[in-house]
Every structure is written in structure tokens, then in C-alpha cells.
C-alpha positions as CSV (number, residue, x, y, z in Angstrom):
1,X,33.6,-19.5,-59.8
2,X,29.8,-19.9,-59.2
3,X,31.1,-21.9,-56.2
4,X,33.5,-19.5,-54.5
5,X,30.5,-16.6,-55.5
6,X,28.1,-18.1,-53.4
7,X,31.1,-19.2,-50.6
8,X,31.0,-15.3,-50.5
9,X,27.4,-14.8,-50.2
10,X,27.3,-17.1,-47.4
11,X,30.1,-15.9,-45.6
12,X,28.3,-12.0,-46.1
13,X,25.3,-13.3,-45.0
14,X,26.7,-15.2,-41.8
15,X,29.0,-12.0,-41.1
16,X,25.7,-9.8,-41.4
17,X,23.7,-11.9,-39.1
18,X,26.4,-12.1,-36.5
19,X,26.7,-8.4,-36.7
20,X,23.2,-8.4,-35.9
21,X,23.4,-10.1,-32.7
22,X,24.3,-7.0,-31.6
23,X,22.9,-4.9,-33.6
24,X,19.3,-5.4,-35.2
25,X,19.4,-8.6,-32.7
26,X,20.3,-6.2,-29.4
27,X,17.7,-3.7,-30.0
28,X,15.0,-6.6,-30.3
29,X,16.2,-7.7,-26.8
30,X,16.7,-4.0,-25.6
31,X,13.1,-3.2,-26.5
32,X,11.4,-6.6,-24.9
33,X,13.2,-6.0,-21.8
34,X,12.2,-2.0,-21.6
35,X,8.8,-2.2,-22.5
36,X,6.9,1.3,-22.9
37,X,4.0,2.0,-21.8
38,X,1.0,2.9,-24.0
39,X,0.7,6.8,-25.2
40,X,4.2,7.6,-23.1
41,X,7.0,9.5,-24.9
42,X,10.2,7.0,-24.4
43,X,11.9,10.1,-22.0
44,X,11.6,10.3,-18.4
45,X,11.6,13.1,-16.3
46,X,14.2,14.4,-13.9
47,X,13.0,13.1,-10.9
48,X,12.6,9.2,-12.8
49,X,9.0,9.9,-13.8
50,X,7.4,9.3,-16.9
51,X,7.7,12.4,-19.0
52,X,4.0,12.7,-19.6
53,X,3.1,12.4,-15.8
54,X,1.8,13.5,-14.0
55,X,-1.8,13.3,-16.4
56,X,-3.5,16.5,-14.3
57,X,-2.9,18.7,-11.6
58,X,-2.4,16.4,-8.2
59,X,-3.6,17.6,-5.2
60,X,-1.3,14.6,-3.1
61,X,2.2,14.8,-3.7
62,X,2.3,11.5,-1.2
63,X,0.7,8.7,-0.1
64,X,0.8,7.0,3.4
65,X,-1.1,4.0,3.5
66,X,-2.2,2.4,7.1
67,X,-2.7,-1.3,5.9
68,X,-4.3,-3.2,9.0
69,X,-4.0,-6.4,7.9
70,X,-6.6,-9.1,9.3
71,X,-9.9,-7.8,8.5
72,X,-10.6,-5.1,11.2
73,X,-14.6,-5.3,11.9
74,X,-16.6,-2.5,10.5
75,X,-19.4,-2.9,13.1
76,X,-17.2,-2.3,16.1
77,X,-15.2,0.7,14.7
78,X,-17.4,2.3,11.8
79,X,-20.6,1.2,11.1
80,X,-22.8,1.4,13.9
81,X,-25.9,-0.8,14.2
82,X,-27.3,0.1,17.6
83,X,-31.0,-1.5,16.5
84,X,-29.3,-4.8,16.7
85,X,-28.7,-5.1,20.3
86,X,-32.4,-5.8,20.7
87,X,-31.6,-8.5,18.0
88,X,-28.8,-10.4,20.2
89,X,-28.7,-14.1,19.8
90,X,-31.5,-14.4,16.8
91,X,-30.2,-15.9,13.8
92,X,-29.3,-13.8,10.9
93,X,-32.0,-14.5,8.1
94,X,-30.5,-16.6,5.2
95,X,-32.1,-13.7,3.6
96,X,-29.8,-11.2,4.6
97,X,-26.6,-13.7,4.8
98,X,-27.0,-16.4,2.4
99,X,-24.9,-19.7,3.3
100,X,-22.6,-19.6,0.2
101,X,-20.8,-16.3,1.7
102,X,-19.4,-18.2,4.5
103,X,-15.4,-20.0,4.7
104,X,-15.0,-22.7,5.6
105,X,-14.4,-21.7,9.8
106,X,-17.8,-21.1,10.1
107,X,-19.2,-23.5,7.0
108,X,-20.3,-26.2,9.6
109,X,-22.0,-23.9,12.4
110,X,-25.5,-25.1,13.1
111,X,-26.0,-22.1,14.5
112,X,-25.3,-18.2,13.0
113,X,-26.4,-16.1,15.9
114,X,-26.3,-11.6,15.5
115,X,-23.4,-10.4,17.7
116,X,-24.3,-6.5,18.2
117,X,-21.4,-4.8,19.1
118,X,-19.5,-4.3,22.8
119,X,-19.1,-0.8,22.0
120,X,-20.5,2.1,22.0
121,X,-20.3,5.1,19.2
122,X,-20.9,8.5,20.0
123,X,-20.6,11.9,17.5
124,X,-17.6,14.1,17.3
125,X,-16.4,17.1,15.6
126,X,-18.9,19.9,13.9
127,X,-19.5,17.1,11.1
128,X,-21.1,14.5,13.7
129,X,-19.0,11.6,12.5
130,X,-20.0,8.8,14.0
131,X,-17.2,6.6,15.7
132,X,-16.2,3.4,18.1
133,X,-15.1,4.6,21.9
134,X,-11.8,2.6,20.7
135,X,-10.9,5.6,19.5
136,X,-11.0,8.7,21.1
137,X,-7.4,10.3,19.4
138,X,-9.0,9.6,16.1
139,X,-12.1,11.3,16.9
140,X,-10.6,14.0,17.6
141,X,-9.8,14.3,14.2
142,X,-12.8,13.4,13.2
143,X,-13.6,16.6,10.7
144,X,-10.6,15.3,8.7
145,X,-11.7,12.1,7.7
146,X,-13.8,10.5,5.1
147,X,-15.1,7.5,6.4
148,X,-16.3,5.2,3.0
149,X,-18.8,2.7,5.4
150,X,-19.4,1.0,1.8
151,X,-16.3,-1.0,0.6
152,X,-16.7,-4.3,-1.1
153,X,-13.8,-7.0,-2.4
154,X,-14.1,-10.3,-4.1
155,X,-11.9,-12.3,-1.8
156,X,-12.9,-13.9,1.3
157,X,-9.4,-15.4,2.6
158,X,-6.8,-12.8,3.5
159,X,-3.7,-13.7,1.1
160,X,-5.8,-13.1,-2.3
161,X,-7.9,-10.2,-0.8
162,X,-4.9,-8.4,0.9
163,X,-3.3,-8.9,-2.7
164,X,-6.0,-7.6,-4.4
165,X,-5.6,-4.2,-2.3
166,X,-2.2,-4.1,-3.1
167,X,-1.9,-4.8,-6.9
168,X,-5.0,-4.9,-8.4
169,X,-5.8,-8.7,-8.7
170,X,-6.0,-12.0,-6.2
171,X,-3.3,-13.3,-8.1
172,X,0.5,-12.9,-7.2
173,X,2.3,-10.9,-9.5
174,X,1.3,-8.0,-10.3
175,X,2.9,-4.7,-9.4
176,X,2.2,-3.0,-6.1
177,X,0.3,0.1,-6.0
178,X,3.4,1.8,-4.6
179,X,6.0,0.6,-7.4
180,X,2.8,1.7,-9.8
181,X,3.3,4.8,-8.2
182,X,7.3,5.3,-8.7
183,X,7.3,3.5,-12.0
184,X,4.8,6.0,-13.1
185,X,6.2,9.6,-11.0
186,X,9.8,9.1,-10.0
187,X,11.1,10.4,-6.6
188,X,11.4,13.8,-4.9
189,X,14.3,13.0,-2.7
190,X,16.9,10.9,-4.9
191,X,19.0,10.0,-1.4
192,X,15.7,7.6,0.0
193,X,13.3,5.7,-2.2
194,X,10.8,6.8,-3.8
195,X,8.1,3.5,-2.3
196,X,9.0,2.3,1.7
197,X,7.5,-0.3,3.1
198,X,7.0,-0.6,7.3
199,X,5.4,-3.6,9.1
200,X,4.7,-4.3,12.7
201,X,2.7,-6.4,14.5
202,X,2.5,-9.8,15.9
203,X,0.4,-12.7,14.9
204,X,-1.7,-12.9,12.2
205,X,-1.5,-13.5,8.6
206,X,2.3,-13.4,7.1
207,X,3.6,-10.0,5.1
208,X,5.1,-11.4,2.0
209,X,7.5,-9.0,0.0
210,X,5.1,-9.5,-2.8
211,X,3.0,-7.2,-1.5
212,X,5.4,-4.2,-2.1
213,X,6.8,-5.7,-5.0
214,X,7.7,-4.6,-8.4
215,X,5.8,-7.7,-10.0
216,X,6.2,-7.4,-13.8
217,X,8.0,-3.8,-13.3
218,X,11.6,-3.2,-13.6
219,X,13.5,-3.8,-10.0
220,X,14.4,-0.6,-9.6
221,X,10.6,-0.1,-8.6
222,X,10.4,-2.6,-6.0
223,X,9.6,-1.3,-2.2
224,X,12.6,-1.1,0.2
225,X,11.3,-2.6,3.1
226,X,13.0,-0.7,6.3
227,X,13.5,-3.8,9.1
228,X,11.6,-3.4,12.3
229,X,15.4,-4.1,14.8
230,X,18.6,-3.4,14.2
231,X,19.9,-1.4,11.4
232,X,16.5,-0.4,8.8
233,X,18.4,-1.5,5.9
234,X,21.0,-4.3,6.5
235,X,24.5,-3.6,5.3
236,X,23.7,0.7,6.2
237,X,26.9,1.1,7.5
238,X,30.4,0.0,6.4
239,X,32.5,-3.3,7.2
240,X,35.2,-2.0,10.0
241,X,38.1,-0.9,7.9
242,X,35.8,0.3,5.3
243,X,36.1,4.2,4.7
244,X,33.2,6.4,2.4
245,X,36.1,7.0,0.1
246,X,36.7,3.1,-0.4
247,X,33.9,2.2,-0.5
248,X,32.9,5.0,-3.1
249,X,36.2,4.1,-5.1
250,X,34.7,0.6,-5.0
251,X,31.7,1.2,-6.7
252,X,32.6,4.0,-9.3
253,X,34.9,0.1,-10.3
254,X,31.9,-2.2,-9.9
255,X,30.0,0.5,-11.9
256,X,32.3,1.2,-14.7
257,X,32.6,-3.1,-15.1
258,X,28.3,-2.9,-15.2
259,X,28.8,-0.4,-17.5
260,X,30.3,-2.3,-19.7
261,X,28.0,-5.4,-19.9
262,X,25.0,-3.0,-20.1
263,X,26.6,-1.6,-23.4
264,X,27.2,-5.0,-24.6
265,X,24.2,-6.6,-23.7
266,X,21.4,-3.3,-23.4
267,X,20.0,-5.4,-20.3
268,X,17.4,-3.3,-18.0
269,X,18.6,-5.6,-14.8
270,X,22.2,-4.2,-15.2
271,X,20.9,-0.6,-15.4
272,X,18.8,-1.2,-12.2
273,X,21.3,-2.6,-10.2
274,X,23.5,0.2,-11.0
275,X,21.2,2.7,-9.5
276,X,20.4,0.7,-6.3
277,X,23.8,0.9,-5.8
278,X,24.2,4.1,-5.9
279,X,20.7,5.0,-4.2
280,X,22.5,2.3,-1.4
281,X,25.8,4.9,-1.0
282,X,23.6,7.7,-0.2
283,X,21.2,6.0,2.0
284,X,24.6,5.7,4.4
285,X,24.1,9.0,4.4
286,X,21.0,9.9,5.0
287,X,19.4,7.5,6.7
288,X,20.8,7.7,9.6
289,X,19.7,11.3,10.4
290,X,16.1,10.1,9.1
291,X,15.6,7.7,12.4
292,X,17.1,10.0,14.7
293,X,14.2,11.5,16.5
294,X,16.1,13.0,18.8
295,X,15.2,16.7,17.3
296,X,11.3,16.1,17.6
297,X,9.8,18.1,20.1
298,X,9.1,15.8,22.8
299,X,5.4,16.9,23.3
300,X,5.1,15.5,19.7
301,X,7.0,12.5,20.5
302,X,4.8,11.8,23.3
303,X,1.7,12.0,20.7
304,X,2.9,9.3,19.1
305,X,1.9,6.8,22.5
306,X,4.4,5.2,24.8
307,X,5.8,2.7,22.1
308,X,7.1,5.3,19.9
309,X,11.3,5.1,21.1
310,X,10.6,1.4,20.1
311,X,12.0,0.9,17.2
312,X,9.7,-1.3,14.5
313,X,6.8,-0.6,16.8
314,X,2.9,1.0,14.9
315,X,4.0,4.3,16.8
316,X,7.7,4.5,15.4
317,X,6.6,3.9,12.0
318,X,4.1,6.3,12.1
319,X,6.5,8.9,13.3
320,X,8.8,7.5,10.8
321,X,6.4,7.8,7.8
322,X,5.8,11.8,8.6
323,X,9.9,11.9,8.6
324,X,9.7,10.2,5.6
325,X,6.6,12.2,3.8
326,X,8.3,15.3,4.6
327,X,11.6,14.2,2.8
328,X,10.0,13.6,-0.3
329,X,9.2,10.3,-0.4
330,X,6.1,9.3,-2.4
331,X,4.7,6.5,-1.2
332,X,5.0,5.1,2.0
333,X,3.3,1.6,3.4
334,X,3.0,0.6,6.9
335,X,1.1,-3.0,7.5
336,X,0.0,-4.0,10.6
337,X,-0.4,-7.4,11.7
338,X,-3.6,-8.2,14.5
339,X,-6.8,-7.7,13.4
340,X,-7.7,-10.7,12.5
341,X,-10.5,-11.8,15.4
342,X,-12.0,-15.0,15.0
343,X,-12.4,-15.5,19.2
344,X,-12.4,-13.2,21.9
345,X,-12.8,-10.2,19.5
346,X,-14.1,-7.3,22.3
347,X,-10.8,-7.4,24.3
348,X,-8.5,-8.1,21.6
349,X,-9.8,-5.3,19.7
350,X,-9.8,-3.1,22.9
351,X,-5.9,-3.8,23.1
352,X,-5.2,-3.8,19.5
353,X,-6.7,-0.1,19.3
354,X,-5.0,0.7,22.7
355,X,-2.0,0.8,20.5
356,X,-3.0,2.1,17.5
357,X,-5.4,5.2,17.5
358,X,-2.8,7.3,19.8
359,X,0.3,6.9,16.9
360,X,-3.0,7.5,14.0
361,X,-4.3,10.6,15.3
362,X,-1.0,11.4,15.9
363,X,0.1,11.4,12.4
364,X,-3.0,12.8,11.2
365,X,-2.2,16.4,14.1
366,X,1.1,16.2,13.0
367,X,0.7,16.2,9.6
368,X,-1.8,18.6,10.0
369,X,0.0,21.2,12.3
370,X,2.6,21.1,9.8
371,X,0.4,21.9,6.9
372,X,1.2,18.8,5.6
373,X,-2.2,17.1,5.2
374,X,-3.5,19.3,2.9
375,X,-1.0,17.7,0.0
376,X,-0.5,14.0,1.8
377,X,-3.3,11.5,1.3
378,X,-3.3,9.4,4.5
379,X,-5.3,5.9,3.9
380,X,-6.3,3.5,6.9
381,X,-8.0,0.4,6.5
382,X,-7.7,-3.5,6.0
383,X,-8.6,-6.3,3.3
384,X,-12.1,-7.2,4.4
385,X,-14.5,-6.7,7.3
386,X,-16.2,-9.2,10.1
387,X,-19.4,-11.3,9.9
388,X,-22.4,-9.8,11.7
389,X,-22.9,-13.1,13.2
390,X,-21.4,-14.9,15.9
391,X,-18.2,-16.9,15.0
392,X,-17.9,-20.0,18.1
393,X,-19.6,-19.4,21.3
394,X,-21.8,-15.9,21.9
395,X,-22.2,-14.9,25.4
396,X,-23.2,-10.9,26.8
397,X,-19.0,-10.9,27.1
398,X,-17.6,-12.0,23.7
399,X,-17.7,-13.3,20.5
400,X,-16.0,-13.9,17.7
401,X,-16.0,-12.5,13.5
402,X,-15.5,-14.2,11.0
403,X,-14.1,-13.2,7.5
404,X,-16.6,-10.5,5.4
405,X,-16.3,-8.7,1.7
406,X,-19.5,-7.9,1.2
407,X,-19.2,-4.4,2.6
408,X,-16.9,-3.3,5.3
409,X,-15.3,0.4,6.1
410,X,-11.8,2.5,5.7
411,X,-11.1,5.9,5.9
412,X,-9.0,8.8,3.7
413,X,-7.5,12.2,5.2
414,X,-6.1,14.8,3.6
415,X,-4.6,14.9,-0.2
416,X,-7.8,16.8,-1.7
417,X,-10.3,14.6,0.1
418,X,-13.8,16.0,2.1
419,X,-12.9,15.6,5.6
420,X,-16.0,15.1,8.1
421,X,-17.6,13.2,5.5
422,X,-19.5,9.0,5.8
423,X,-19.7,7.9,2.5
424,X,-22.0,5.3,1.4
425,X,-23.7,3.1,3.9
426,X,-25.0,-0.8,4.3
427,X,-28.1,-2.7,5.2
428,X,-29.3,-3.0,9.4
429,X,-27.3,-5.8,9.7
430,X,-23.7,-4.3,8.4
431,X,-24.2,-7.3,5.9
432,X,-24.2,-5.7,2.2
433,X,-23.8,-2.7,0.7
434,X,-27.6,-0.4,0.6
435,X,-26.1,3.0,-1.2
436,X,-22.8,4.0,-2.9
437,X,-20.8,0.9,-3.0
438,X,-16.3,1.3,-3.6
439,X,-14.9,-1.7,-5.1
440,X,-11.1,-2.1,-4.2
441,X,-10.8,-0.6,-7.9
442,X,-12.5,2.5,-7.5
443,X,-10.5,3.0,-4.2
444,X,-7.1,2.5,-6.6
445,X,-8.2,5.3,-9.2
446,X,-8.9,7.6,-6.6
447,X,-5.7,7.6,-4.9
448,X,-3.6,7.5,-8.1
449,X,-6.5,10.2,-9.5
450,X,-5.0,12.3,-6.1
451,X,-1.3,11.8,-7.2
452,X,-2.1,13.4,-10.6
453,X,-2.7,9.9,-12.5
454,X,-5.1,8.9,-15.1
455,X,-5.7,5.2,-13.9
456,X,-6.6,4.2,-17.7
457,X,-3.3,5.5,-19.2
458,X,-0.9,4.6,-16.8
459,X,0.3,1.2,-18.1
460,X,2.6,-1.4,-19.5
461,X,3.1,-3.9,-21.9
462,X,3.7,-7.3,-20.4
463,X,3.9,-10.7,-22.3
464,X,1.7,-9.2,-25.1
465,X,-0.8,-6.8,-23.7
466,X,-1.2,-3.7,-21.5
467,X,-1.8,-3.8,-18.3
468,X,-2.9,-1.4,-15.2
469,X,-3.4,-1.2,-11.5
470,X,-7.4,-1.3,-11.9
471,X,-7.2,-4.2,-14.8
472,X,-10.3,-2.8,-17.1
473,X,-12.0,-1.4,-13.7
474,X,-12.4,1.6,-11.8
475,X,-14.3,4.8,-11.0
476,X,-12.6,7.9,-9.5
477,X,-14.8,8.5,-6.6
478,X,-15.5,12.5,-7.4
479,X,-17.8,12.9,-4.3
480,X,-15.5,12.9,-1.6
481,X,-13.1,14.9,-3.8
482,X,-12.6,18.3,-2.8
């Protein structure tokens, strides 16, 4: 009796933990895999968002971030140091640039000679922003922008310092800024996504997906990447022999089957594939009418620079981004590829802005014309800047740059930021940082503080602790805030 009493209590016991599995056991599993973040209520908003964003009153709805990946030197485009010229060919004092600051390109130089720059800068708009000749289409534009001549990173090699820009640390893993953004606002338009990524560009340092990447974030907050030839998104249109109605009866199949293992299993990676899916069926639809530019004036068009009808060129993705922006979509990244000028830096800097400051101050007028600006934070600028000092051979014709964090400069426009503003400044020889410094942080609070977002509360709980774009960094930069 005591025997077949305690059969009993085993059997209840392995019947109650089996039932567990899926009970008790599944809403373990259901709350490891869909993680909230600290403070937010557990609902999300219509749009995707979390319910308590955004934290304050944005003045950016979007974001379009001009990544020019390579380095582009500040003392040839932002930072003039016109005292140097006199100063061409002396050595730069160990003083001023200390041999511990140098890669290993230029670690073996005997020699570390002050290459003024080729060009020269002149003042434009009623602010008297000073600016390269390379870019007369920006200049005129020049009352817009806020020119921060006092960056600073902690990577000297491009993969960890263009990483750092884009999630918050020189290691790979992290969230992007943009799926930041989506995981922490949702979309506006739910036929696009919410977080496009552009490149263009030859040469240079590779564009891994990493760097619009979801990291530690569900999928569903990864970038979509649009191709620079052919179709943007492969697969856009249907197999021959595929009508909209199949393929919609297909997926309202393949969805009730997910539907299914999601209920059995409460995984987060069966919910997000679900809605790609679905966002995938209505980008056949829309798309399509996104890239047709055919309806743009064509004295716009022309704006944009001769490259703009070629598809994955700078120019058609900055046309593409304003087509994008004014369809809702919150954050949009183009990158790049060029400016990375170790050699012959005055003509390949000459030809690299050649076809890049028609398509910028393009998008800046258009957005602009369109009263656009005034609620679109447009971002230009690269991971680092360029040595003062000679890289390889100087002569009164060339010279070369090698990698700089120390201080270098980018630009914002638009999106509640001063326009006709230079913020912060750096020693005679463009070297360090002499007032105001940015670290990469304080540039990340600022643009989420634009989109509404407290950088400090918008986080999540991965492998045991919180975690945030600006990691336990970051000031909101309140003086070039309108």
C-alpha cells in the first residue's frame, strides 16, 4: 500500500513536471528569449514602439546618417590651419604628437614632416562658416549646418572605430544605432522598414552587415540593406507563374503552420520571421514605386549630380534616402566607401568630393525646400580623421594621411540642431582637442536625445545585465540644440 502510495506520488510529480515543460517551463523560456527592458511597460505601441517612448518631445522624427567610411581628413575639409603652410616640411614636435599615437603604417617613419593643406577655405553664408573649396554645394548650405571641429574616438584602425560609431563599442556585437532606434520607436510606414541601410563606393575598407545589425536585439530589428544593382531587395518580385494571390495564399499557410510552433514553443525567432514575411509581401508593393524617380522634377534630379539615374551610386541613394525619409522611415544609413587616403590624398580627395558634395547639398535643399529639415536630423561624417603629418613622401604636390582619433570633424543639419554653428575647436596643428571635446558617446545621446530618447533608459537585458547604445557614457550636447 505504502508502495503503490508513493508509485502515485511519483507518477503526480512526473505528470506535474511534464506539464510544466510547457507551462511553468515555457514561460521561463518565453521570458529569456523576450527580455524587457528596464522601467518599460511589457506593451508596445501601434507603430512597434515601446509603449513608454518616446521619453520627451522629439524634435527629429528621422535620421539620415552620411557614414564616409575611411577616415575623411578634418584639415582638408573642416578645420583649417592656414598658420601651418609656413610650417611645411618641419617635423611635428613629439610634444604635440607623441610616438605612441601612431599605427603601425607610419610606426617606422624616421621622418614625421607637417603637411598643410592643398586647399584653400573661404567663409560662406551670414554665419561665416568656414569651409574646404571641395565643397562649394555644401557651402551653400552652409547656415544649416553645425560643424562639431572637436570629435574624438578610442580606435585608431577602421573595423573597431567604424563599430564603435555604429553600436557603441569596438567590439562586434552590439546592436546598431539604427536597430536601437526601431527596437526602441517602431515604424511610421509599416509597408518599408523602419532601419535601411545604403552603401556605395569602391575600394576601401569592407561594409560588414554587422554594422546595421540587430546584435543582441530581436531580428526583427536588424537593417534591410537595399542592393546597390539589380532588384534592391532580392526575391522583390515573384517567380514567373507566381500570382499576388498565390503567393498571398501561400503565406497566410506558411503563417498559420508558424503559428502553431510559436504557440507550442513561445519562441521570439518564430514571431519575427512571421513579420518579415509579411513586411516582404508588402514591400512587392511598395517598393517598386519607391525607386521610381521618374515623378521628380527633373531640375531636382539634376541636383542630385550626374550619377544620380545610376542605380547604387552616392547620388541615388541620397535621392533615395529623401524618398525614403518622407515615407516614414526612421532611420536611414548610407556608407560610403573612399576616404581612406594614405597616398596621393590632394587628388583623390579632389575626385572623391567631385562626387559627393553635389548629391549632399542636394539632400540638404531638398529636404529643406520641402520643409523637411526642420524634423529630419541629417548626419555626415566618418570614423576618424588624418594625421597632420606627412604619411610616405611630402612634396609642394602631395602627400599622404595617416589614421587620427585624437580630434577630427563631422557635421549635423536639421532635426532641432543650430545651423551656421563650429562647435569646439583643436590645437594649431589639427592634432588634439583645445575646447569642447564630443566623444562618439556624446554624439549617440544626441541624436537618440533628437528622436525623443532618454539614452540612459532605453535598454535591455542581455546575458544578465542591462545594456545601452552609450554603455555607462554620454552627454547630450545641449549647445548646438535648438
Amino acid at each position: 500500500m505504502e508502495w503503490m502510495q508513493c508509485s502515485d506520488f511519483l507518477a503526480s510529480r512526473r505528470s506535474f513536471l511534464g506539464r510544466g515543460a510547457t507551462g511553468l517551463g515555457a514561460a521561463a523560456l518565453a521570458g529569456l528569449l523576450n527580455p524587457k527592458p528596464l522601467g518599460a511597460r511589457p506593451t508596445r505601441s501601434a507603430g512597434g514602439g515601446l509603449s513608454d517612448l518616446p521619453h520627451h518631445a522629439p524634435k527629429a522624427k528621422r535620421i539620415i546618417y552620411l557614414f564616409q567610411s575611411g577616415g575623411p581628413a578634418q584639415m582638408d575639409l573642416y578645420d583649417p590651419k592656414p598658420d601651418l603652410v609656413r610650417r611645411f616640411g618641419e617635423e611635428v614636435p613629439k610634444s604635440v604628437y607623441p610616438d605612441d599615437r601612431k599605427t603601425t603604417m607610419t610606426s617606422g617613419q624616421t621622418s614625421f614632416p607637417v603637411a598643410p593643406s592643398r586647399f584653400q577655405f573661404q567663409r560662406h553664408g551670414q554665419s561665416g562658416i568656414e569651409l574646404s573649396e571641395l565643397m562649394p554645394a555644401l557651402a551653400r548650405m552652409a547656415d544649416d549646418i553645425c560643424v562639431i571641429r572637436s570629435m574624438h574616438t578610442e580606435a585608431i584602425n577602421h573595423d573597431p572605430a567604424a563599430t564603435f560609431f555604429q553600436t557603441g563599442s569596438v567590439v562586434p556585437g552590439r546592436p546598431s544605432i539604427g536597430s536601437w532606434v526601431d527596437y526602441g520607436l517602431g515604424s511610421e510606414n509599416a509597408d518599408l522598414p523602419s532601419f535601411v541601410a545604403l552603401t556605395s563606393g569602391t575600394g576601401g575598407q569592407p561594409l560588414y552587415d554587422r554594422l546595421w545589425g540587430n546584435g543582441f536585439l530581436p531580428g526583427r530589428y536588424q537593417g534591410v540593406k537595399f542592393r546597390g544593382q539589380g532588384d534592391p531587395i532580392l526575391d522583390l518580385n515573384n517567380p514567373p507563374g507566381v500570382s499576388p494571390a498565390m503567393r498571398r495564399r501561400m503565406l497566410d499557410s506558411v503563417g498559420r503552420l508558424n503559428g502553431l510552433q510559436l504557440r507550442e514553443t513561445g519562441a521570439a525567432e518564430i514571431e519575427t520571421r512571421m513579420a518579415q514575411y509579411e513586411l516582404a509581401y508588402r514591400m512587392q508593393m511598395s517598393v517598386p514605386e519607391l525607386i521610381d524617380f521618374s515623378k521628380e522634377p527633373a531640375s531636382l534630379v539634376e541636383l542630385y549630380g550626374p550619377d544620380v539615374r545610376r542605380t547604387g551610386s552616392y547620388a541615388y541613394n541620397c535621392l533615395l534616402a529623401r524618398r525614403l525619409a518622407e515615407r516614414g522611415v526612421r532611420f536611414i544609413q548610407l556608407f560610403h566607401r573612399g576616404w581612406d587616403h594614405h597616398g596621393n590624398l590632394p587628388n583623390r580627395l579632389r575626385s572623391l568630393c567631385d562626387a559627393t558634395d553635389a548629391p549632399t547639398g542636394a539632400l540638404l535643399h531638398d529636404l529643406k525646400q520641402r520643409g523637411m529639415l526642420d524634423d529630419t536630423l541629417v548626419v555626415w561624417g566618418g570614423e576618424f580623421g588624418r594625421t597632420v603629418y606627412c604619411q610616405g613622401k611630402l612634396t609642394e604636390q602631395t602627400y599622404g594621411r595617416d589614421h587620427h582619433p585624437n580630434c577630427f570633424s563631422m557635421w549635423l543639419a536639421g532635426g532641432g540642431v543650430k545651423g551656421g554653428l563650429a562647435y569646439g575647436s583643436t590645437d594649431d596643428y589639427s592634432v588634439n582637442v583645445a575646447d569642447k571635446g564630443v566623444h562618439v558617446h556624446d554624439l549617440q545621446a544626441t541624436l537618440l536625445n533628437q528622436l525623443g530618447v532618454d539614452h540612459e533608459r532605453l535598454t535591455f537585458k542581455h546575458q544578465g545585465r542591462y545594456y545601452r547604445l552609450t554603455d555607462i557614457a554620454g552627454l547630450v550636447l545641449r549647445d548646438i540644440l535648438t
